[in-house]
C-alpha positions in Angstrom: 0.1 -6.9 2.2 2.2 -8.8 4.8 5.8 -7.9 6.3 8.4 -10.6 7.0 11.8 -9.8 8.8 14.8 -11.8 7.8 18.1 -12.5 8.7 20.7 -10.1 8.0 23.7 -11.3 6.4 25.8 -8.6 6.0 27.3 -5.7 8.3 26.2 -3.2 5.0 23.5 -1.3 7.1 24.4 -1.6 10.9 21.5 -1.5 13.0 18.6 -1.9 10.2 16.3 -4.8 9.7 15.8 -6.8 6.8 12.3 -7.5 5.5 10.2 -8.7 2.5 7.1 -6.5 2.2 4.3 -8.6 -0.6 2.5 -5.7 -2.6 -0.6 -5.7 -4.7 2.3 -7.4 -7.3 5.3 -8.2 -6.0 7.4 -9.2 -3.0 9.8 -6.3 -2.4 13.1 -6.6 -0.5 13.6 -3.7 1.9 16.1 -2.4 4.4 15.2 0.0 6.9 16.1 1.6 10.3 16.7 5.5 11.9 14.5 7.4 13.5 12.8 10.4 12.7 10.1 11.3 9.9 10.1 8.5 7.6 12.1 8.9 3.7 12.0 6.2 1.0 15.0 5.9 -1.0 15.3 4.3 -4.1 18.0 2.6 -6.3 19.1 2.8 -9.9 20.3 0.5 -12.3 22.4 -2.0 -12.4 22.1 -1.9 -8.4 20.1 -2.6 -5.4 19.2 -0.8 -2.1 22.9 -1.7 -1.3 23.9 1.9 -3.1 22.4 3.8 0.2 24.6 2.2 2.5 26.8 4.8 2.7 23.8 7.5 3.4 22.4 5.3 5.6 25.0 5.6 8.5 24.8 9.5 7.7 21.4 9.7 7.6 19.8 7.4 10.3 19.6 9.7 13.2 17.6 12.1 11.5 15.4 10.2 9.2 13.4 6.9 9.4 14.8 5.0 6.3 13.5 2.2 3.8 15.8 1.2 1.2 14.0 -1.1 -1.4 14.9 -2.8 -4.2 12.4 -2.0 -7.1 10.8 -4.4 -8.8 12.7 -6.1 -11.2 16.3 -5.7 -9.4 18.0 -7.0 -6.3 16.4 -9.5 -4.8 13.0 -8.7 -4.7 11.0 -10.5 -7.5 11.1 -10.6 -11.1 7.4 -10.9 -12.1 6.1 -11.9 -15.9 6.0 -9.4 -18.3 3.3 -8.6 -20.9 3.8 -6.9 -24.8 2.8 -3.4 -23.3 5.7 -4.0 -20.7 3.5 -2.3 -18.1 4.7 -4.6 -15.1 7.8 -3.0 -15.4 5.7 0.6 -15.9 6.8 3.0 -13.1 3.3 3.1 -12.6 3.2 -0.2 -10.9 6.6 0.1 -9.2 5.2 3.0 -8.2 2.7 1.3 -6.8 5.1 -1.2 -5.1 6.4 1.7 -3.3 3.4 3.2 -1.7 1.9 -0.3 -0.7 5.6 -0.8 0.8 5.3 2.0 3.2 1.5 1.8 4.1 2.8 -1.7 5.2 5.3 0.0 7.1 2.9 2.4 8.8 4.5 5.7 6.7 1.1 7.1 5.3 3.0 10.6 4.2 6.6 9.9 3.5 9.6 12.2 1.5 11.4 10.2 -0.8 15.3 10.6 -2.5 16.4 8.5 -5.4 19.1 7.8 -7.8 19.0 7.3 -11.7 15.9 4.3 -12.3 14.6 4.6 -8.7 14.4 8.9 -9.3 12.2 8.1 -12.7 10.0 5.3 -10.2 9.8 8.4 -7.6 8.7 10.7 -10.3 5.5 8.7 -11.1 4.9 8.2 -7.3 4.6 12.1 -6.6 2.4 12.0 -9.5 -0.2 9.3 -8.6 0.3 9.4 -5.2 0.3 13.4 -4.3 -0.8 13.4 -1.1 1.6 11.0 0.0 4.6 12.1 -0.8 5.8 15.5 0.8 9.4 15.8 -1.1 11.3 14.4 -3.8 14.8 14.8 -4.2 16.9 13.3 -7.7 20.3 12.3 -8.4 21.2 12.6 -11.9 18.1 12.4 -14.0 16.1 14.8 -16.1 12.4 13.8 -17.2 12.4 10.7 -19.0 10.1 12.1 -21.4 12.1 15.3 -22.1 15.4 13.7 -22.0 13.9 11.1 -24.9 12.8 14.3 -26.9 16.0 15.9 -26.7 18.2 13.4 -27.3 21.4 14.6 -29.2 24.7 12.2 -30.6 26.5 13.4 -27.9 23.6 12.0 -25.2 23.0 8.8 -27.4 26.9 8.0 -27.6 27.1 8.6 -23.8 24.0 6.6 -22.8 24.2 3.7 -25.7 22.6 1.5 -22.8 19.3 3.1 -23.4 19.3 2.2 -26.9 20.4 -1.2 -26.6 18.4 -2.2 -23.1 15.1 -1.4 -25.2 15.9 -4.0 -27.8 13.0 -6.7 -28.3 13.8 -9.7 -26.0 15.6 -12.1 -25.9 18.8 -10.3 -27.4 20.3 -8.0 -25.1 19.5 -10.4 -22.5 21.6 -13.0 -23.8 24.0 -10.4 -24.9 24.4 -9.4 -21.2 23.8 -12.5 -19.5 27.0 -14.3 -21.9 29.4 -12.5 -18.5 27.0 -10.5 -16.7 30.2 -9.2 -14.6 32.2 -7.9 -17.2 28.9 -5.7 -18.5 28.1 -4.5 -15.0 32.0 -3.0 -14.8 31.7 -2.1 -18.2 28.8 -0.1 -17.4 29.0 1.3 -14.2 33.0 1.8 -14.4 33.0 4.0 -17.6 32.7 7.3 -15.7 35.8 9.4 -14.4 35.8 8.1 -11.4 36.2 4.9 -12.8 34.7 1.3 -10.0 36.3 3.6 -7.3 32.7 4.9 -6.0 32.0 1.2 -5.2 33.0 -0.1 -1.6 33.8 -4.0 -2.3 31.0 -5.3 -0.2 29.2 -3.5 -2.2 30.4 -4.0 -5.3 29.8 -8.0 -4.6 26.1 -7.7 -3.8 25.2 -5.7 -7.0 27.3 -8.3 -9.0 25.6 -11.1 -7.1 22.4 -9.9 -7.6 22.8 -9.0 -11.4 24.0 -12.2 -11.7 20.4 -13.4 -12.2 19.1 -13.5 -15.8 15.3 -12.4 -14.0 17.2 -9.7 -13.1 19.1 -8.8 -16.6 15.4 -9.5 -18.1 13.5 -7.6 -15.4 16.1 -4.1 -15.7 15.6 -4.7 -19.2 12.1 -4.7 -19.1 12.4 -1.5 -16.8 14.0 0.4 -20.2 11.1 -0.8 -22.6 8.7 0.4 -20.4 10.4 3.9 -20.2 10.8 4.0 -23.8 6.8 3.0 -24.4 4.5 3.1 -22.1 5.9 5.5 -19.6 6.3 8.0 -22.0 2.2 7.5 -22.7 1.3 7.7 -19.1 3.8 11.1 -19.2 1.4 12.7 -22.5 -1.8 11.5 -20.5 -0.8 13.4 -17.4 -1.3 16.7 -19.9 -0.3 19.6 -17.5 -0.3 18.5 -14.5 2.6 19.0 -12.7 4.2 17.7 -9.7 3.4 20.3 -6.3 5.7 19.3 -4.0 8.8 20.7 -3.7 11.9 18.9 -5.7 15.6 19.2 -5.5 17.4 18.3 -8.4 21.2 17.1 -7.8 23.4 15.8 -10.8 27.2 15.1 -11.2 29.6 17.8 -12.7 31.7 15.0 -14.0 28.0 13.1 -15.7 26.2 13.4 -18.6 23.1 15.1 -17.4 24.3 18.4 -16.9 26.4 18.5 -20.1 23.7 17.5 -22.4 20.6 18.9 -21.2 19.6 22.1 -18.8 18.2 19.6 -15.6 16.3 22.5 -14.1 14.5 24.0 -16.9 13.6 20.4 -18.0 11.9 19.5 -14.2 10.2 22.5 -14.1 8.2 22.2 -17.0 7.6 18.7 -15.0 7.3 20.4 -11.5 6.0 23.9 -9.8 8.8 24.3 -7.4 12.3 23.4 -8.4 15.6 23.9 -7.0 19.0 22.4 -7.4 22.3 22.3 -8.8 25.6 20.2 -9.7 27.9 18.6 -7.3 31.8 17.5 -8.0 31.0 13.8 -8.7 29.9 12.0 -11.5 26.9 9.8 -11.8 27.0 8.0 -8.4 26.9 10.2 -6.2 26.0 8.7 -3.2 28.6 6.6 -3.4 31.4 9.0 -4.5 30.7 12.0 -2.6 28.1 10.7 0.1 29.2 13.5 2.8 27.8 15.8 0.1 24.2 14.1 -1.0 24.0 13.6 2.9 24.4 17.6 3.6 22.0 18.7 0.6 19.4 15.9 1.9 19.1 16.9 5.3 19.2 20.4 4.6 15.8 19.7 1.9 14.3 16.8 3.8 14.3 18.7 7.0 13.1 21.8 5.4 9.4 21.2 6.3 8.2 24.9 5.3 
């Protein structure tokens, strides 16, 4: 593994450095500063480690930060698939992950992420226990459970997980034909409409999804879910996660409307707590004051 600072471009993250960390399998782009014990947070889809600008300012003088773009998204790389799609596994972007903050010198770390990045976080308290000492989410339940309940009212809402696990090539040329006018279709369908999304921003995520590695490599993220996540998830049996995990989900999303988040994570998890905030699905960006408050009252909750 090897660390390489770059050049920061952009005012996004004031004070935090810019590096590419090369794992085991990828090179991952990462963004990190603070001070204080150290906490990984991780990005959903269609975005980058952008989305935790906001909670970075809030967060950076309690809290050590690393912001990383998974695997697959932003700009760290895009690596080949294979017919099991188990590059794009959250098993190996799990992996990413831990390798990332060994090279960072975080040996035990808590971690917070939204959507994609939460369901990469799950596997990493999984197969890396004794690392990680905290996991908090942001509008996910299980992937497993949420596949096994899924309802009209959940497939209508989330179509996107039925269309991203298409065979390839067609979504991504479906997507990739104006990748813009997909990422606003997507992301601005919610109540609060693009108004979550500061313009800077707004123009890095469009930048970045602007890549057809990137269209392929989030789509590959949604086959694996649907496949060979779910596999890993029946070969775990019983175990469940044992640290403690606070689950956070919009009032205005779909989560909370189509399935009960806390009794699905606690047939995942021993100690759960949690509840709905007034936002909808991007909550760090709409209502980052709030996600800022519940994660330093968790994260600095060492008991």
């Amino acid at each position: 593994m090897s660390v390489t600072e770059l050049p920061v471009a952009d005012a996004l993250f004031p004070g935090f450095r810019l590096l590419d960390v090369a794992t085991s399998g990828a090179r991952i782009r990462v963004r990190t500063g603070g001070e204080g014990p150290p906490l990984l947070l991780l990005h959903g889809y269609p975005q980058t480690h952008v989305l935790w600008h906001k909670l970075g300012e809030r967060l950076k003088d309690r809290f050590t930060l690393v912001c990383a773009d998974l695997r697959g998204y932003g700009d760290s790389d895009k690596p080949p698939t294979d017919a099991e799609h188990f590059p794009y596994s959250k098993r190996d972007m799990a992996l990413d992950m831990a390798q990332v903050m060994s090279a960072l010198g975080h040996e035990r770390f808590a971690v917070g992420a939204h959507d994609r990045g939460a369901r990469v976080a799950h596997r990493l308290a999984l197969d890396h226990a004794d690392r990680v000492t905290r996991l908090a989410t942001l509008d996910i339940a299980p992937t497993r459970e949420m596949y096994a309940g899924t309802t009209d009212a959940f497939a209508r809402a989330y179509w996107h997980w039925f269309f991203l696990i298409l065979p390839a090539p067609f979504p991504e040329r479906m997507i990739g034909a104006d990748p813009e006018a997909y990422w606003r279709k997507k992301c601005g369908s919610g109540a609060a409409g693009l108004a979550p999304f500061a313009p800077e921003a707004m123009a890095e995520y469009l930048r970045c999804f602007a890549d057809p590695a990137a269209i392929h490599g989030s789509c590959e993220d949604y086959r694996a879910a649907a496949t060979i996540d779910i596999r890993h998830d029946d070969e775990d049996g019983e175990r469940k996660l044992t640290q403690p995990l606070l689950a956070l989900w919009g009032e205005n999303g779909i989560i909370g409307k189509c399935f009960d988040p806390l009794e699905l994570w606690r047939r995942r998890a021993e100690n759960v707590q949690g509840r709905c905030l007034p936002g909808g699905h991007y909550l760090a960006e709409e209502i980052p004051d709030l996600v800022a408050a519940e994660f330093i009252a968790f994260f600095g909750d060492q008991s």
